[in-house]
C-alpha positions in Angstrom: -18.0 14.7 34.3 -15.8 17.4 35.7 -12.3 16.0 35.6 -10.9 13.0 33.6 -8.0 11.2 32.5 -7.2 10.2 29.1 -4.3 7.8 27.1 -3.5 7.2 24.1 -0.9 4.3 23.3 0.6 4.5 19.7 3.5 2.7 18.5 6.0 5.7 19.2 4.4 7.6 22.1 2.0 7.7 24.9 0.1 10.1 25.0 -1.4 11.5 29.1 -4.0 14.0 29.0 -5.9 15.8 31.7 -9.1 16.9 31.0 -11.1 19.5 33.2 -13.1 22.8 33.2 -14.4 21.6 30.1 -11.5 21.2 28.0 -8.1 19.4 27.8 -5.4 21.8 30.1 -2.4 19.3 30.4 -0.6 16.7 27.7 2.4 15.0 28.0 4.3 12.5 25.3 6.1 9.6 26.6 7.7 7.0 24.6 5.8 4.3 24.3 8.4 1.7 25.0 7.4 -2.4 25.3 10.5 -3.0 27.8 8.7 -0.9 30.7 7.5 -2.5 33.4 4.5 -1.5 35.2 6.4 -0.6 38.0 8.0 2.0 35.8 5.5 3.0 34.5 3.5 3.6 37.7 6.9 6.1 38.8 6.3 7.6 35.2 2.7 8.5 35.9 2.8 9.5 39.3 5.3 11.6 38.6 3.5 12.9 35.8 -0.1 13.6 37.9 2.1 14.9 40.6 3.0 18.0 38.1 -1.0 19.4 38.4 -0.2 19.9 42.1 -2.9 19.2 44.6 -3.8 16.2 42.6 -4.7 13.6 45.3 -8.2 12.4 44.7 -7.8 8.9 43.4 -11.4 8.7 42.0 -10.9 10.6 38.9 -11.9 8.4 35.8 -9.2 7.2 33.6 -9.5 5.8 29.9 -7.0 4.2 27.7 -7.2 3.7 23.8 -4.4 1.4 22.8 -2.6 -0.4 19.7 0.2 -2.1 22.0 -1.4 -4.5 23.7 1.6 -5.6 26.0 1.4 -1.6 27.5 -2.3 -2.2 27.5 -1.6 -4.2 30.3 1.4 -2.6 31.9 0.0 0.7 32.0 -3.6 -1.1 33.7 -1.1 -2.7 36.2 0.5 0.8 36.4 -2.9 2.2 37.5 -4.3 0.0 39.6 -1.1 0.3 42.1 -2.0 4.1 42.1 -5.8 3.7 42.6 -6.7 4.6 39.6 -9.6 2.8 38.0 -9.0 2.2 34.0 -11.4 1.6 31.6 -10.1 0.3 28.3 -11.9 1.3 24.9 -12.9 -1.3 22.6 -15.2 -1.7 20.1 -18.2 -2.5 22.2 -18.1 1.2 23.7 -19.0 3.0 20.0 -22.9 2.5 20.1 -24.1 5.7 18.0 -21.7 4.6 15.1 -22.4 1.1 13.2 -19.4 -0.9 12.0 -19.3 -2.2 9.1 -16.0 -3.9 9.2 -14.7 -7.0 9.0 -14.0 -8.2 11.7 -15.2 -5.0 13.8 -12.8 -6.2 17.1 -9.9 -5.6 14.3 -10.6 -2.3 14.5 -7.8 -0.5 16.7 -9.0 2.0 19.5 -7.4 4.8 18.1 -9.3 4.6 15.3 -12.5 4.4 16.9 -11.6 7.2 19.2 -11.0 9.3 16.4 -13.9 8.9 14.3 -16.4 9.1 17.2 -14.9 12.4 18.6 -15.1 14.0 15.0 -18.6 12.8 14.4 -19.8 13.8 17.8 -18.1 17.2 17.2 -18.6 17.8 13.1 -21.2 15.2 12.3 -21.3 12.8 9.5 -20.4 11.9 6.5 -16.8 12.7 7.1 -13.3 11.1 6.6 -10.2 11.2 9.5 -7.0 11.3 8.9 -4.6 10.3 11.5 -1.2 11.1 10.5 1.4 9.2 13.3 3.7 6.0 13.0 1.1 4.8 10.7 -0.8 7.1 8.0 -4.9 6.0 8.9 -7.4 7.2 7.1 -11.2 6.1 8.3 -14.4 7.0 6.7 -17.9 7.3 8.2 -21.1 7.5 6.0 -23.7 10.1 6.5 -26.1 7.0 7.8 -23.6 7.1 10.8 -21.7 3.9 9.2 -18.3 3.3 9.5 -17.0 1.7 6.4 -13.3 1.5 6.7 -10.2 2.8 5.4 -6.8 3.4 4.2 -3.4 1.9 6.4 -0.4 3.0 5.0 3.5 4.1 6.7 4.0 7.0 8.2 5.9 10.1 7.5 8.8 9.4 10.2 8.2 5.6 9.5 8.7 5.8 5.2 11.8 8.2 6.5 13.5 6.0 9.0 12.6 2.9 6.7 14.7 4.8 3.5 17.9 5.7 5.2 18.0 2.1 6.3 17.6 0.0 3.7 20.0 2.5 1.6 23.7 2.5 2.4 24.4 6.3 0.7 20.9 8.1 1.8 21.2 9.9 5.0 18.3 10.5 7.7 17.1 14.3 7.0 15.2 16.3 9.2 11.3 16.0 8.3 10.6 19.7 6.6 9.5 20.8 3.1 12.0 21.7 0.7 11.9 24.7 -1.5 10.6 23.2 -4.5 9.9 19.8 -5.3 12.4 18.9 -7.6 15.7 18.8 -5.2 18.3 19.9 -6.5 20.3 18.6 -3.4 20.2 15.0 -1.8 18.4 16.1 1.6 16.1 18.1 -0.3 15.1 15.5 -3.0 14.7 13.2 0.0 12.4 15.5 1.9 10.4 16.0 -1.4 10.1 12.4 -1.7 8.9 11.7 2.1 6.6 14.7 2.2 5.3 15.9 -0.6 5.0 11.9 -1.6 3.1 11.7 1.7 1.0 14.9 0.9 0.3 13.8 -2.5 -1.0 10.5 -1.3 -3.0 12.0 1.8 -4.7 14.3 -0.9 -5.1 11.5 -3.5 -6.7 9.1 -1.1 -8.8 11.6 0.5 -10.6 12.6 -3.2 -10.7 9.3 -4.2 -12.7 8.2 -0.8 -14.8 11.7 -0.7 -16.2 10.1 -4.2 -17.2 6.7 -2.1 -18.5 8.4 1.4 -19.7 11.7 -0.2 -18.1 13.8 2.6 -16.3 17.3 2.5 -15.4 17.8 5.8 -11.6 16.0 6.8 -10.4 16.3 10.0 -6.4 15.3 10.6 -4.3 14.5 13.3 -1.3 12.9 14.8 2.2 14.0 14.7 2.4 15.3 11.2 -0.5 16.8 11.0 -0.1 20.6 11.3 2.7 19.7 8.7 0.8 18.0 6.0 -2.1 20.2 6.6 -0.2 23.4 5.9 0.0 22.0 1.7 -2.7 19.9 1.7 -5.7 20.8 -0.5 -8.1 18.3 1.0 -8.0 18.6 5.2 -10.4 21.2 6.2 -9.0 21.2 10.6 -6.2 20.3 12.8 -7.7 18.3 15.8 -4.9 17.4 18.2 -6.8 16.0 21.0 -8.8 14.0 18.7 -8.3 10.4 19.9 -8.3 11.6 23.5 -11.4 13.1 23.1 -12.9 10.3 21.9 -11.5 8.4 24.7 -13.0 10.4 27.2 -16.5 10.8 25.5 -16.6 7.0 24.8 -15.5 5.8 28.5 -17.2 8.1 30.5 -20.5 7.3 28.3 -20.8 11.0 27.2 -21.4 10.3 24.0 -21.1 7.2 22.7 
């Protein structure tokens, strides 16, 4: 497959990628916002394809891996008035992995992106972690198994949900302070968020390396490259991940 088209919904962005020449050479973030029509979004993503220049053929595959299911169908309205054809992942499209979940359509399509791009890449056992609006951590046995995980909020999500629920805590930009103990309010905030967050990535991920019996954790999402930089446990940053899985699970690549 020489060219392809990639999404991937989350809560806070959309991400668009554009895959060709054997790698991803274009991303864009939008925000992933449920009042957008389809007709909106159809002027958002033509005007976002229109930036490769000379893009007119209409018969490029597109995929879309998606935990909104209103934009689900907005941006599949969206791409249907442009030509586009749009395959949507679910959990019939990961053949090579079993699930043992319960119940395996639960299972959201990041999530089955993710794991099935790092397993085709790395191989198995392994554990992802997807650091975004949600913290998802997903393990898969050396059998090829998918056995779960580990939900929890987010960096920007255990952030925003702090300064408002307190009336004297202010919002604090999302950076490490210089030691943990702050001896400032923004700085024991920022302790709290990240190297709370960090600390629980790291916890989580020994804990579940003693149930799966892997070494090798791959991270990303937004916060990613941040956590990564203290963490003790995540061995790479991949920040195409879920795209990649998207493309190699709608295009049938690997599957």
């Amino acid at each position: 497959m020489s060219e392809f088209i990639g999404i991937d919904v989350g809560n806070s962005h959309t991400t668009i990628g554009y895959w060709s020449e054997g790698k991803w050479l274009h991303e864009w973030r939008l925000s992933s916002s449920r009042q957008r029509t389809s007709d909106e979004w159809s002027v958002l993503l033509d005007g976002v394809l229109s930036r490769l220049g000379g893009f007119e053929d209409r018969g490029i595959p597109c995929g879309i891996a998606s935990v909104v299911p209103h934009l689900t169908l907005e941006l599949s309205r969206a791409m249907q008035s442009l030509g586009y054809g749009l395959t949507v992942v679910t959990n019939t499209h990961l053949k090579s992995i079993r699930l043992d979940y319960d119940p395996p359509t639960a299972i959201g399509p990041d999530r089955l992106c993710g794991v099935a791009a790092a397993v085709s890449r790395f191989g198995a056992p392994l554990i992802v972690v997807d650091l975004g609006t949600a913290t998802v951590l997903d393990a898969v046995t050396s059998e090829h198994v998918y056995i779960g995980g580990v939900i929890a909020p987010g960096v920007a999500t255990a952030a925003d949900s702090l300064s408002q629920s307190t009336a004297l805590l202010p919002r604090v930009e999302l950076e490490f302070p210089p030691r943990v103990i702050g001896r400032t309010t923004r700085h024991a905030i920022q302790s709290g968020i990240l190297h709370g967050a960090l600390a629980m990535v790291d916890g989580l991920v020994e804990k579940m390396k003693r149930e799966v019996g892997a070494e090798t954790v791959i991270a990303t999402g937004g916060f990613a490259e941040l956590i990564h930089s203290r963490s003790t446990t995540i061995t790479s940053v991949e920040q195409t991940l879920v795209l990649e899985g998207v493309r190699l699970l709608c295009t049938g690549e690997w599957s």
